[in-house]
VEXZAVO-17139 format. One record per atom (N, C-alpha, C, O): residue number from 1; residue in three letters; atom name; x, y, z. Coordinates in steps of 0.1 Angstrom, whole numbers. Atoms other than C-alpha are relative to their C-alpha. Last residue first. Layout:
REM residues N
<rec NUM,'ALA','CA',<X,Y,Z>>;
...
REM end
This chain:
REM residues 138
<rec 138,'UNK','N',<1,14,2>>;
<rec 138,'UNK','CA',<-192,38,-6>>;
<rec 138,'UNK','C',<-13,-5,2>>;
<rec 138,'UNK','O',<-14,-17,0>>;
<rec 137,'UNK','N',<13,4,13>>;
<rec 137,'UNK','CA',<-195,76,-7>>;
<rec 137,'UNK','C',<-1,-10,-3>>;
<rec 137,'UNK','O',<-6,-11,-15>>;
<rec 136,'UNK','N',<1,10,2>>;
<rec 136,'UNK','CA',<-171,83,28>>;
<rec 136,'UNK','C',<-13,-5,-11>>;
<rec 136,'UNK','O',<-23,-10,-7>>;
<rec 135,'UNK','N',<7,0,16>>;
<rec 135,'UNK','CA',<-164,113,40>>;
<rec 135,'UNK','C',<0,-13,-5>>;
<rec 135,'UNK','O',<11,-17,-3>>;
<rec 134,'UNK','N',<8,7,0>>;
<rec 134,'UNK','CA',<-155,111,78>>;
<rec 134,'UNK','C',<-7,-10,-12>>;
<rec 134,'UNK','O',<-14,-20,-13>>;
<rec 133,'UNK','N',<-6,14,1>>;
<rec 133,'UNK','CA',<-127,131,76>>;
<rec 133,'UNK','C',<-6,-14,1>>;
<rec 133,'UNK','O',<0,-24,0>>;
<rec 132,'UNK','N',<-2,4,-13>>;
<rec 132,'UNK','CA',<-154,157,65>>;
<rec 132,'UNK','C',<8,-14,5>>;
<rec 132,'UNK','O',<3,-25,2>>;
<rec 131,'UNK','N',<10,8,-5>>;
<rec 131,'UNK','CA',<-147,170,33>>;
<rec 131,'UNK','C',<1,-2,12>>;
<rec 131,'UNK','O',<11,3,18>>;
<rec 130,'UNK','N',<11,-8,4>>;
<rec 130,'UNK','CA',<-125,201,21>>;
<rec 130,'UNK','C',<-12,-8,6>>;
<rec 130,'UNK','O',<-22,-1,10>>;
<rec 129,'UNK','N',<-3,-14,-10>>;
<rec 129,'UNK','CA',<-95,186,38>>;
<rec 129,'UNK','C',<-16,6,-3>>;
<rec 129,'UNK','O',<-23,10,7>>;
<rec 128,'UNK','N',<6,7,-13>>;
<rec 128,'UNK','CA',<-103,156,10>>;
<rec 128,'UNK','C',<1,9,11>>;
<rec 128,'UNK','O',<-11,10,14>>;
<rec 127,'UNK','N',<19,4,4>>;
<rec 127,'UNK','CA',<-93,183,-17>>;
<rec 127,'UNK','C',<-9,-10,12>>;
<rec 127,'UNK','O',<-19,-5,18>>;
<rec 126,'UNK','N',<7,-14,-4>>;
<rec 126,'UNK','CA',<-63,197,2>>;
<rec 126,'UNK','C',<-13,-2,-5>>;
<rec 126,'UNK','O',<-24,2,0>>;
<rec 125,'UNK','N',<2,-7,-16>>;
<rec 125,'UNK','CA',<-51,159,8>>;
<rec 125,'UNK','C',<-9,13,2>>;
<rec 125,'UNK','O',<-18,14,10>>;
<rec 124,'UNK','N',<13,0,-2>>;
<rec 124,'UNK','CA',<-55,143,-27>>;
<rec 124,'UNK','C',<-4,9,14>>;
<rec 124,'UNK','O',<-15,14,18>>;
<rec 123,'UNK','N',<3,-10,8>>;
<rec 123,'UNK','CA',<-18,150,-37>>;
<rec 123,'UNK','C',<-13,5,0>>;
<rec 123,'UNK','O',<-17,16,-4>>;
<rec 122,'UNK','N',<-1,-14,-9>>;
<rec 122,'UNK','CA',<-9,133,-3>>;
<rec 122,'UNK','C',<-7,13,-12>>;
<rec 122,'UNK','O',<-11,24,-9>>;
<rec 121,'UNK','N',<12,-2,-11>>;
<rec 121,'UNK','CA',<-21,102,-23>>;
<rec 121,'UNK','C',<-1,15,6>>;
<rec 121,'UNK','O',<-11,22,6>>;
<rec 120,'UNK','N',<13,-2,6>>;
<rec 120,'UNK','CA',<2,102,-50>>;
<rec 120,'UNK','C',<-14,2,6>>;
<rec 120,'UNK','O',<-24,7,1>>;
<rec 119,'UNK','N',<-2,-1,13>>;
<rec 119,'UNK','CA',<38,105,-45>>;
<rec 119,'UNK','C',<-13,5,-3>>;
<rec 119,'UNK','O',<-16,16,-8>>;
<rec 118,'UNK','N',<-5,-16,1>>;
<rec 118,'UNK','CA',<39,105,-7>>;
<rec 118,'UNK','C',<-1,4,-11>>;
<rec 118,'UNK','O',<1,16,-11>>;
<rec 117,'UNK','N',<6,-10,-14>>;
<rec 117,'UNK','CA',<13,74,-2>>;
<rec 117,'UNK','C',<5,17,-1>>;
<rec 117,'UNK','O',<-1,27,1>>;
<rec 116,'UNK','N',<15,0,4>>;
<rec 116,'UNK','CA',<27,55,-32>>;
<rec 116,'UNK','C',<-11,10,6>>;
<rec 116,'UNK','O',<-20,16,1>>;
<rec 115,'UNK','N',<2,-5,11>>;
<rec 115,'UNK','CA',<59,61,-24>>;
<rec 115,'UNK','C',<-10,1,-9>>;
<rec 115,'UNK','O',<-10,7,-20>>;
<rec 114,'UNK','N',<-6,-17,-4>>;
<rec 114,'UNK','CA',<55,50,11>>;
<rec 114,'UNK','C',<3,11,-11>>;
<rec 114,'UNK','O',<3,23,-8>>;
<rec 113,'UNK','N',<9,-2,-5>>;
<rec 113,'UNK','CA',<39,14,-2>>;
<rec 113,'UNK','C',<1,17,3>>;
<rec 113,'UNK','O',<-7,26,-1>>;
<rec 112,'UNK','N',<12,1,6>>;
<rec 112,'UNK','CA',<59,4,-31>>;
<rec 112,'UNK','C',<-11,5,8>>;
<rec 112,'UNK','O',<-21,6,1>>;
<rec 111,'UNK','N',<1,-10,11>>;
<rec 111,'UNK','CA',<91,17,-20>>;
<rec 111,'UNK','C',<-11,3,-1>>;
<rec 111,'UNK','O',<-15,14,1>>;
<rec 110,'UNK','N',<-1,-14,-15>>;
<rec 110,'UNK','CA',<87,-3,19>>;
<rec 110,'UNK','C',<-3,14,-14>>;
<rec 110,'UNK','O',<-9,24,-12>>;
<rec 109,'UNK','N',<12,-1,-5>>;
<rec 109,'UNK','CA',<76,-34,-5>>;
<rec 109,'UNK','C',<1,17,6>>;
<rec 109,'UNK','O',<-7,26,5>>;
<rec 108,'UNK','N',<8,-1,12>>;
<rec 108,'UNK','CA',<109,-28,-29>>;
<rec 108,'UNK','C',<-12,4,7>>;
<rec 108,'UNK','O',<-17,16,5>>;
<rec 107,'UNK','N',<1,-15,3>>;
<rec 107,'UNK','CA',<133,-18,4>>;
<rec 107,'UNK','C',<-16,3,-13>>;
<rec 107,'UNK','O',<-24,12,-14>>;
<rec 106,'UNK','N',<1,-11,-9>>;
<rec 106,'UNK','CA',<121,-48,21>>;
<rec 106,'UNK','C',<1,11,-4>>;
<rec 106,'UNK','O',<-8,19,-1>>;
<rec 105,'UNK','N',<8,0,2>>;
<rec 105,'UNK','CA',<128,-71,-12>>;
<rec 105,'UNK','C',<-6,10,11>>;
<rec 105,'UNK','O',<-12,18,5>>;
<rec 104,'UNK','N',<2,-6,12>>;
<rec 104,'UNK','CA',<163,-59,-16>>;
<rec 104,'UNK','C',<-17,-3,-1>>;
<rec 104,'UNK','O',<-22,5,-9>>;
<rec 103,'UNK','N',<-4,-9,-2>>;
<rec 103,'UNK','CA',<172,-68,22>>;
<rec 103,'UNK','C',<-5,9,-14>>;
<rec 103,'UNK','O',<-8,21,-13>>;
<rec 102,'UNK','N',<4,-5,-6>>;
<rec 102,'UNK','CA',<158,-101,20>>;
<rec 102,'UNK','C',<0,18,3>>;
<rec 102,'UNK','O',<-9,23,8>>;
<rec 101,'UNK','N',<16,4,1>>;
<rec 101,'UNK','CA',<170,-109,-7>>;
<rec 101,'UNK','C',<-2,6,7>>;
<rec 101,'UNK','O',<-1,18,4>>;
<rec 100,'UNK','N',<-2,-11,8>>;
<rec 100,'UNK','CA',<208,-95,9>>;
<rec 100,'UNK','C',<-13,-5,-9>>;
<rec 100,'UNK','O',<-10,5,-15>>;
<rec 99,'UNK','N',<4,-12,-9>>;
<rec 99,'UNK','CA',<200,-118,38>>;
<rec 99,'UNK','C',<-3,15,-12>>;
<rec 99,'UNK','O',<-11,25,-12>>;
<rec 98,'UNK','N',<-10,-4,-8>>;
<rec 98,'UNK','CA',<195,-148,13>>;
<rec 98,'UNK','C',<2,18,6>>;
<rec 98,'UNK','O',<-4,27,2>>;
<rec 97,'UNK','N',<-8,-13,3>>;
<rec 97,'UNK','CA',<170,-165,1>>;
<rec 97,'UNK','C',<9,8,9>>;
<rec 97,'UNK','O',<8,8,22>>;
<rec 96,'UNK','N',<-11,-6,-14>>;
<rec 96,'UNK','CA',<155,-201,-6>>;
<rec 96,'UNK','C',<3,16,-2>>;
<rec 96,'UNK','O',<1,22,-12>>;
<rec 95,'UNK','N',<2,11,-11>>;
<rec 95,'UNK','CA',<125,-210,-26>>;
<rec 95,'UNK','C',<6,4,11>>;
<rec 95,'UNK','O',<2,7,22>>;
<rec 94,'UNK','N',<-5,14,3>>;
<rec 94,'UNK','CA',<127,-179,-49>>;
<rec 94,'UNK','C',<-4,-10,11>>;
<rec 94,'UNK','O',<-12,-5,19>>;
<rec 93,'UNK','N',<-3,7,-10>>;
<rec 93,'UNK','CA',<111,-147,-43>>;
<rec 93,'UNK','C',<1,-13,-3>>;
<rec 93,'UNK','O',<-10,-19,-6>>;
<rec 92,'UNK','N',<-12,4,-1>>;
<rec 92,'UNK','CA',<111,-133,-77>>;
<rec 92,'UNK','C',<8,-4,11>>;
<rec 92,'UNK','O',<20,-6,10>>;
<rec 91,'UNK','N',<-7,9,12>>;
<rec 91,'UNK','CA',<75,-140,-85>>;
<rec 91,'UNK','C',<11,-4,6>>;
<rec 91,'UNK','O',<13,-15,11>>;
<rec 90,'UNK','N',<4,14,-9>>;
<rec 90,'UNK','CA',<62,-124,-54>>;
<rec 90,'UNK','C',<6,-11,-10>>;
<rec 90,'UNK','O',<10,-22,-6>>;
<rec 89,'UNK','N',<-4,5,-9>>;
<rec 89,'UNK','CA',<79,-90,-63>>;
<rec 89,'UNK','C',<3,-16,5>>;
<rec 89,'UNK','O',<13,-22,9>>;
<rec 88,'UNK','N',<-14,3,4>>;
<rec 88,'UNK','CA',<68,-90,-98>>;
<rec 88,'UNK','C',<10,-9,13>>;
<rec 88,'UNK','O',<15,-20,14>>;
<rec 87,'UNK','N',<-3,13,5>>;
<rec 87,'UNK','CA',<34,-95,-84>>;
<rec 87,'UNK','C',<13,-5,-6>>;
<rec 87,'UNK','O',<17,-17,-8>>;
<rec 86,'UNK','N',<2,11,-9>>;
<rec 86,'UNK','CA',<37,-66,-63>>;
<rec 86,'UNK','C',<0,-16,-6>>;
<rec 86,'UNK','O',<6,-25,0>>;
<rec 85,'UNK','N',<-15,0,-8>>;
<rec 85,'UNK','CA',<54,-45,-93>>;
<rec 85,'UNK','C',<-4,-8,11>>;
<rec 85,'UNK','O',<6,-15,13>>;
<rec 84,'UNK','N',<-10,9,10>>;
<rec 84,'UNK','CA',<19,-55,-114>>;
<rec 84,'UNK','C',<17,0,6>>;
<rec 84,'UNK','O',<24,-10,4>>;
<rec 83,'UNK','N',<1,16,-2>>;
<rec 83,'UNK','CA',<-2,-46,-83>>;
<rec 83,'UNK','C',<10,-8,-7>>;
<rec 83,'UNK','O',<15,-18,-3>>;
<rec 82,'UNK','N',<-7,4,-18>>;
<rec 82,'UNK','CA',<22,-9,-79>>;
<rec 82,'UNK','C',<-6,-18,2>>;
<rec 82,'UNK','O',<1,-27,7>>;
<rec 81,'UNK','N',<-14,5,-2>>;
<rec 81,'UNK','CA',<14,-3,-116>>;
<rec 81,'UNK','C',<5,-6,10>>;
<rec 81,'UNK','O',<13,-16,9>>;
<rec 80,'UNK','N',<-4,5,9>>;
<rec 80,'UNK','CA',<-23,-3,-118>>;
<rec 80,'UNK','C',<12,-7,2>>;
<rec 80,'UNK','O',<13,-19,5>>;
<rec 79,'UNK','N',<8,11,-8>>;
<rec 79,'UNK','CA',<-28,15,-88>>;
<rec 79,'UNK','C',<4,-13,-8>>;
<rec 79,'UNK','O',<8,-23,-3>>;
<rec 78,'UNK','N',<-7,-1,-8>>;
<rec 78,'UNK','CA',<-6,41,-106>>;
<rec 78,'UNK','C',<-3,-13,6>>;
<rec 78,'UNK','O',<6,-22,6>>;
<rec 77,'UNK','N',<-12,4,10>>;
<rec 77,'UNK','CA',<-27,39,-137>>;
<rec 77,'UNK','C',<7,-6,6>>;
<rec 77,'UNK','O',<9,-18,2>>;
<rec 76,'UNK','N',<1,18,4>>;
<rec 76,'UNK','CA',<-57,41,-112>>;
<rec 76,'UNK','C',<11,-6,-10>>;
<rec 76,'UNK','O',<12,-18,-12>>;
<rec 75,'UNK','N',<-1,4,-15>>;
<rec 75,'UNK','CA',<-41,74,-97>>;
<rec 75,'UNK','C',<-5,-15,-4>>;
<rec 75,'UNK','O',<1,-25,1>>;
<rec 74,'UNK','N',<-13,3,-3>>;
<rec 74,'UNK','CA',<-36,85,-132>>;
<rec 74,'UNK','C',<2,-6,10>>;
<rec 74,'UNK','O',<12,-11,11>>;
<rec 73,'UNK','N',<-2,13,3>>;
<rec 73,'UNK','CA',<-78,80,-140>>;
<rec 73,'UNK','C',<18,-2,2>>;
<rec 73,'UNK','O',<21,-13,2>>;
<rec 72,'UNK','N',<4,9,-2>>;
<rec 72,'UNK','CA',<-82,101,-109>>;
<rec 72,'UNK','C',<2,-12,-10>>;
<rec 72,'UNK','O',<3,-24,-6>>;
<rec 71,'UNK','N',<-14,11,4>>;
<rec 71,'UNK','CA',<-62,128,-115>>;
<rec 71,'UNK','C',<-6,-15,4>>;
<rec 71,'UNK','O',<2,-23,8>>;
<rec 70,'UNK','N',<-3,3,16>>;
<rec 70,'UNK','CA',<-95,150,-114>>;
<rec 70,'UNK','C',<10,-6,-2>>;
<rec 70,'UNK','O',<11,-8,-15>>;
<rec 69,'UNK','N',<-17,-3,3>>;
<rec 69,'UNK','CA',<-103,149,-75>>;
<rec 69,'UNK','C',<0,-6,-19>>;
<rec 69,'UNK','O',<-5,-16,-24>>;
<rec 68,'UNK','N',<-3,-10,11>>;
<rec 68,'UNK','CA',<-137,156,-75>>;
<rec 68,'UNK','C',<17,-2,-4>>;
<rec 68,'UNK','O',<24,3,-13>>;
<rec 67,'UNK','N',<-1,-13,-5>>;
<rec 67,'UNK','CA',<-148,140,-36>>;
<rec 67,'UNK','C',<7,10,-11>>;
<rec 67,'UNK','O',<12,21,-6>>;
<rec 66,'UNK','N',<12,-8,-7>>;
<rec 66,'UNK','CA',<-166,117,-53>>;
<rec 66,'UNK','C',<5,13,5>>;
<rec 66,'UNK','O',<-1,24,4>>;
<rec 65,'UNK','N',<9,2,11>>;
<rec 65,'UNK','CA',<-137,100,-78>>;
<rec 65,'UNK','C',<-15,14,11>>;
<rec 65,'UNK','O',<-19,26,8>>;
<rec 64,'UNK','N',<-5,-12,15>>;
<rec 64,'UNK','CA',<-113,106,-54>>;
<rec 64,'UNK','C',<-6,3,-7>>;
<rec 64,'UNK','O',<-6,15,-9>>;
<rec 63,'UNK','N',<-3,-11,-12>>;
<rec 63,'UNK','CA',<-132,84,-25>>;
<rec 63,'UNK','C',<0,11,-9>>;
<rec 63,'UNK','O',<-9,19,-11>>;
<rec 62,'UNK','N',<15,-4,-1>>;
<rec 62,'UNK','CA',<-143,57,-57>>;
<rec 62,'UNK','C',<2,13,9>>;
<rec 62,'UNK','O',<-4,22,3>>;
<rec 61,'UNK','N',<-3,-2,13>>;
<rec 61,'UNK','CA',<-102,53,-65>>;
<rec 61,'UNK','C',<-17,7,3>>;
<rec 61,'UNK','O',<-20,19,1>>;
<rec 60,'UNK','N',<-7,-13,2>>;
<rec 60,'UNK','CA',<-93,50,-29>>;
<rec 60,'UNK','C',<-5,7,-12>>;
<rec 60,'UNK','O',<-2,19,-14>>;
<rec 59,'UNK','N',<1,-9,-11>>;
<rec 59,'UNK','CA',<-120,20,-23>>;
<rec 59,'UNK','C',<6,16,-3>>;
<rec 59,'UNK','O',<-2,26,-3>>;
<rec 58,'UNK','N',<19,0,3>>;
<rec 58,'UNK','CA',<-112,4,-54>>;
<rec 58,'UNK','C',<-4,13,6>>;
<rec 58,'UNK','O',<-5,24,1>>;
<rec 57,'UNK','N',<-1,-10,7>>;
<rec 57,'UNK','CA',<-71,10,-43>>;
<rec 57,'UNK','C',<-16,5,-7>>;
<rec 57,'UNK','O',<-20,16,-10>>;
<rec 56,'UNK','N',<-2,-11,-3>>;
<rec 56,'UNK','CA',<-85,-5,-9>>;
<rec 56,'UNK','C',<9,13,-15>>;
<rec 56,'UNK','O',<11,25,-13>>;
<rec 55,'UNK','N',<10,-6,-2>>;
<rec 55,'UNK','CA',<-96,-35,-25>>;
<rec 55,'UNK','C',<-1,15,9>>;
<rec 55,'UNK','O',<-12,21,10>>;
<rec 54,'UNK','N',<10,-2,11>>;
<rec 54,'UNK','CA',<-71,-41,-47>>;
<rec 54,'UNK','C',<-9,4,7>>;
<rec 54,'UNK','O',<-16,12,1>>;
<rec 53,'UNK','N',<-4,-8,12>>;
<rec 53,'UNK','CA',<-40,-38,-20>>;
<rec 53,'UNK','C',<-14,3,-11>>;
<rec 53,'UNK','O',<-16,15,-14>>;
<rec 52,'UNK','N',<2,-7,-5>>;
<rec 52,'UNK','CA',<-61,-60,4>>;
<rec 52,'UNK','C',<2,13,-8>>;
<rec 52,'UNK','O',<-7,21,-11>>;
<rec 51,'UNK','N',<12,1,-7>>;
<rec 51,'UNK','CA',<-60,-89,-16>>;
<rec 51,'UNK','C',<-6,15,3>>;
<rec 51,'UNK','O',<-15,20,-4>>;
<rec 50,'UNK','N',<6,-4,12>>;
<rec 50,'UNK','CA',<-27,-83,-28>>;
<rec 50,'UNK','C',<-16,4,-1>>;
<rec 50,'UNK','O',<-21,13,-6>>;
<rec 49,'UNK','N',<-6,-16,8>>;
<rec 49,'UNK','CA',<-11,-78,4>>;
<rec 49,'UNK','C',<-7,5,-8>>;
<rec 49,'UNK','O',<-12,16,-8>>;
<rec 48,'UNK','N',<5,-1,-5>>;
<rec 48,'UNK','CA',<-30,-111,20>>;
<rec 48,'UNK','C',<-2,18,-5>>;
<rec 48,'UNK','O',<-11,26,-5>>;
<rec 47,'UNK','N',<15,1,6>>;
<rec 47,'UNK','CA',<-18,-132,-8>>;
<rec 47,'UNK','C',<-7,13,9>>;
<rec 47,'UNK','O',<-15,19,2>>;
<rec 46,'UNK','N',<2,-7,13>>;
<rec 46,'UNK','CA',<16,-115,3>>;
<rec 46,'UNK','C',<-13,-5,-5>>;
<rec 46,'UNK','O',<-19,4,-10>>;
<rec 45,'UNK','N',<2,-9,7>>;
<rec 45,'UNK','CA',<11,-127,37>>;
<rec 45,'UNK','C',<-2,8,-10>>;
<rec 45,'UNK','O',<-11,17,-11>>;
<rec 44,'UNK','N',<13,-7,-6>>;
<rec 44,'UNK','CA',<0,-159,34>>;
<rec 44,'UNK','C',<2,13,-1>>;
<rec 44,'UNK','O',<-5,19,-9>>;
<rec 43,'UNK','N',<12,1,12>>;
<rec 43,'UNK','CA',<28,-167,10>>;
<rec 43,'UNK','C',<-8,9,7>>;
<rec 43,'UNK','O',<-10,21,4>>;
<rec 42,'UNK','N',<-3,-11,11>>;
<rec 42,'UNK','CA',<53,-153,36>>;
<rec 42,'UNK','C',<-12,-1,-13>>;
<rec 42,'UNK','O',<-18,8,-19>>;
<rec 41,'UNK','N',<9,-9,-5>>;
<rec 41,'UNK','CA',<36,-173,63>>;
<rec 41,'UNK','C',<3,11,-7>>;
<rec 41,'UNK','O',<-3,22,-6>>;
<rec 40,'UNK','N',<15,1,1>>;
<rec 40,'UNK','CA',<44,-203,43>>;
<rec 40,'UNK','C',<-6,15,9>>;
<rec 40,'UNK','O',<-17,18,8>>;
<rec 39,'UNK','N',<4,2,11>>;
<rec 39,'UNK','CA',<79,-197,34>>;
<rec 39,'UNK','C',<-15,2,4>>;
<rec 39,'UNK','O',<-22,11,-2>>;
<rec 38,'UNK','N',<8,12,4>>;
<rec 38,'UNK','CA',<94,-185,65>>;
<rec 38,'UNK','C',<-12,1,-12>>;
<rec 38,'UNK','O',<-21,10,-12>>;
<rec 37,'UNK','N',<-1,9,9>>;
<rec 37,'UNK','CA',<125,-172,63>>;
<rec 37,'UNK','C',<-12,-12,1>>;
<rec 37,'UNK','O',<-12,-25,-2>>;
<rec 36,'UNK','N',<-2,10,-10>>;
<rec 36,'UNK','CA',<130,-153,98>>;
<rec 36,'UNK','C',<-1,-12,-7>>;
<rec 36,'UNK','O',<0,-23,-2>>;
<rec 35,'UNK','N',<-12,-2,-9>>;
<rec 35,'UNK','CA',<135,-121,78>>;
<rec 35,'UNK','C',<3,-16,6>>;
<rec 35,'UNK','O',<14,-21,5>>;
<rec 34,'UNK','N',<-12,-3,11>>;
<rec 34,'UNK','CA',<112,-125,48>>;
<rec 34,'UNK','C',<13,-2,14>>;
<rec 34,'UNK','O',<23,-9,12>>;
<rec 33,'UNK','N',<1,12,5>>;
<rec 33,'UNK','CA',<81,-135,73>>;
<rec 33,'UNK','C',<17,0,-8>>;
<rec 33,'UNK','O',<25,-9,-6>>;
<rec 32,'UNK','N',<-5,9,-9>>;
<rec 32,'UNK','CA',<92,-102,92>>;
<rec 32,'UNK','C',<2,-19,-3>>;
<rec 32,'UNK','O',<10,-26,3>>;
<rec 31,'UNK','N',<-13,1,-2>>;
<rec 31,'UNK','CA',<89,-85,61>>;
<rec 31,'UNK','C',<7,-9,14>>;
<rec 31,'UNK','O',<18,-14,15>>;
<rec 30,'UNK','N',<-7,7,14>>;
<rec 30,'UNK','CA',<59,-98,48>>;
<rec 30,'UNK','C',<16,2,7>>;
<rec 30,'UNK','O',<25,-7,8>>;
<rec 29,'UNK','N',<1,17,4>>;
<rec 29,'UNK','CA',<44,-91,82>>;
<rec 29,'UNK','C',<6,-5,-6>>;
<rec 29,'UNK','O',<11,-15,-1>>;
<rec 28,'UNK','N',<-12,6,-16>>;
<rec 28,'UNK','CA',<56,-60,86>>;
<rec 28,'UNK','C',<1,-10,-1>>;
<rec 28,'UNK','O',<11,-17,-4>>;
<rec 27,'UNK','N',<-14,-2,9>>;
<rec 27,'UNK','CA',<43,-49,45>>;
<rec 27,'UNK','C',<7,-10,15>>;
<rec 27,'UNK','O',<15,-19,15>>;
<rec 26,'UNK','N',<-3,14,7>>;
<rec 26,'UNK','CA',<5,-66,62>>;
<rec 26,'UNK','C',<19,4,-4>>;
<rec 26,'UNK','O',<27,-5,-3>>;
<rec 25,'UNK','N',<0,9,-11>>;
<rec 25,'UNK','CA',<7,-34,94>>;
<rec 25,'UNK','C',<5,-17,-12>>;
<rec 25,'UNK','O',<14,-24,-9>>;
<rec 24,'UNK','N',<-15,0,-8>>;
<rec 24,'UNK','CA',<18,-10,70>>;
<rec 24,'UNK','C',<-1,-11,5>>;
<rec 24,'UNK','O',<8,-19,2>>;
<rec 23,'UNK','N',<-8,0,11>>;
<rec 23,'UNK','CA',<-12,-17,44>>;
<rec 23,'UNK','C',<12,-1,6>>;
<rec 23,'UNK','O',<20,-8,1>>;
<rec 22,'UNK','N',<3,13,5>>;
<rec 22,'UNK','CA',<-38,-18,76>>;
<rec 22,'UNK','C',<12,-7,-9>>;
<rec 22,'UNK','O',<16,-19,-6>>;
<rec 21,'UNK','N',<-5,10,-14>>;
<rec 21,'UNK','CA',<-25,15,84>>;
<rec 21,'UNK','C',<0,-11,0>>;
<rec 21,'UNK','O',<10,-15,5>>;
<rec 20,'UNK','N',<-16,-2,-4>>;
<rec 20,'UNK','CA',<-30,29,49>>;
<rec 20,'UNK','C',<6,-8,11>>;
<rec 20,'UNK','O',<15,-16,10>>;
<rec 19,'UNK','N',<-7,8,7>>;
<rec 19,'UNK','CA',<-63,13,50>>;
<rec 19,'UNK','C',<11,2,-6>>;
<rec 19,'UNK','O',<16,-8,-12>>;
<rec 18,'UNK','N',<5,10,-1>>;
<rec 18,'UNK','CA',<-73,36,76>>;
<rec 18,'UNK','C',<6,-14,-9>>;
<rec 18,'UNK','O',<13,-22,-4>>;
<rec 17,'UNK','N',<-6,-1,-6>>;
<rec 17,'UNK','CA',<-61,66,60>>;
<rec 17,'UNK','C',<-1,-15,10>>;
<rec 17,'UNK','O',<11,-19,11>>;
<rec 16,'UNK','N',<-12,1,5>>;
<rec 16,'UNK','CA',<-77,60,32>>;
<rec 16,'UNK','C',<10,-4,10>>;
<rec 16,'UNK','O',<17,-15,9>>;
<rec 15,'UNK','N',<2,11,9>>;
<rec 15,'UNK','CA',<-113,55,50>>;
<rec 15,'UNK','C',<15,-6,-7>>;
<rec 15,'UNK','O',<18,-18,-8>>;
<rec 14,'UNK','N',<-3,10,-16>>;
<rec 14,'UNK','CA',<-104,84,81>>;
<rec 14,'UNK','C',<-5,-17,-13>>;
<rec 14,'UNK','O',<-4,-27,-6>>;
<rec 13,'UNK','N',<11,5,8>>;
<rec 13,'UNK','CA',<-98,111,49>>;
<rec 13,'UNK','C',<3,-14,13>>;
<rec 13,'UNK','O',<14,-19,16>>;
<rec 12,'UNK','N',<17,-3,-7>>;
<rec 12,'UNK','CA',<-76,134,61>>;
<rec 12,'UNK','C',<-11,-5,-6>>;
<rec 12,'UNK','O',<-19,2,-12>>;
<rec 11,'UNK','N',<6,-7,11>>;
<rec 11,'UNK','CA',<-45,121,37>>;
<rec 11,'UNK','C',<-14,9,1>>;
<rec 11,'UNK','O',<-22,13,-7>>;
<rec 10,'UNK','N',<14,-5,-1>>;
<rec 10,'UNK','CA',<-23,111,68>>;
<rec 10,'UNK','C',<-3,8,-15>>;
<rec 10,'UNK','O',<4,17,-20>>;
<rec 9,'UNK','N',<4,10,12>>;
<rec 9,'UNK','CA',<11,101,61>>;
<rec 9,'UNK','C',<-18,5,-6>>;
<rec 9,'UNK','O',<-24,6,-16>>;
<rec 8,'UNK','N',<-1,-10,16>>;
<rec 8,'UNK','CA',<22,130,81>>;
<rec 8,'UNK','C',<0,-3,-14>>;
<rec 8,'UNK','O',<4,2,-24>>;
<rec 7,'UNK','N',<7,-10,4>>;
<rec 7,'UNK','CA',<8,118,110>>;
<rec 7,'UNK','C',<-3,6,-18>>;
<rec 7,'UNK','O',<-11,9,-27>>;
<rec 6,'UNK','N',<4,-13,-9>>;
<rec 6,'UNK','CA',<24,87,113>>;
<rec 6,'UNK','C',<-6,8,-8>>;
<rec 6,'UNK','O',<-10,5,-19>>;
<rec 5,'UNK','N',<8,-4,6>>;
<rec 5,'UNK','CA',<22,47,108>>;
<rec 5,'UNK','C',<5,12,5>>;
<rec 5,'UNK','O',<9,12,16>>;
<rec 4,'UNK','N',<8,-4,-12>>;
<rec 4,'UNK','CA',<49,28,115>>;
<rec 4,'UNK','C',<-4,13,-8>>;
<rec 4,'UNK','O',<2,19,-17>>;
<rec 3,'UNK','N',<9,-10,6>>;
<rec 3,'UNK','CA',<72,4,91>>;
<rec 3,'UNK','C',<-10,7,14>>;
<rec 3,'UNK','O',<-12,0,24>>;
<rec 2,'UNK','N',<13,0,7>>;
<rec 2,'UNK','CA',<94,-22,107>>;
<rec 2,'UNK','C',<-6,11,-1>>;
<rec 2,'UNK','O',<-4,18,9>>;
<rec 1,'UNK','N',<7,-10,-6>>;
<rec 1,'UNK','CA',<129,-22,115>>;
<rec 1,'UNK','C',<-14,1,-7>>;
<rec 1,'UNK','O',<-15,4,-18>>;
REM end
């Protein structure tokens, strides 16, 4: 079952939120590549994860930074952690794998993205609220 964006992911900030959606859309990917076992469009995705992943925590981290949020260097800690657990990830994908792989790497990506978003981002919400969802100091 793949990942879908809703409301109540929303951080009102149309930049975060935005590459939230982006971020669901590559995890499908990976997971669908995971499901039907294919090696090369699994790489691509996950290069595509990481890729993306760093430049939208940049992105997240400059947002925070402007619109005052003071947990900012924790939120880069965070950012921090979730690449080094992505590369863990990509490591322990072996050559071959089996449904139950598949099934433990799904929950990690689906952890690493939705627990990142409810843990730490939503914490930004009443402060971005204050800006125009438009806000954007890039």
């Amino acid at each position: 079952m793949s990942l879908a964006w809703r409301e109540q992911l929303s951080v009102g900030n149309d930049v975060i939120d935005s590459d939230h959606k982006q971020l669901i859309e590559i995890i499908n990917l990976v997971e669908r590549s995971l499901v039907v076992m294919n090696r090369s469009e699994l790489t691509i995705a996950l290069g595509s994860l990481s890729q993306y992943s760093k430049a939208h925590f940049a992105r997240e981290e400059k947002i925070a930074r402007a619109a005052g949020y003071m947990q900012v260097p924790h939120l880069h800690q965070s950012h921090e952690a979730l690449l080094i657990k992505l590369e863990q990830v990509k490591q322990e994908i072996g050559e071959e794998w089996t449904a139950a792989a598949v099934e433990h790497f799904t929950v990690l990506l689906r952890d690493w993205l939705i627990n990142h978003v409810i843990k730490e981002d939503l914490l930004m919400k009443p402060l971005l609220k204050k800006q125009s969802p438009a806000f954007n100091p890039l």
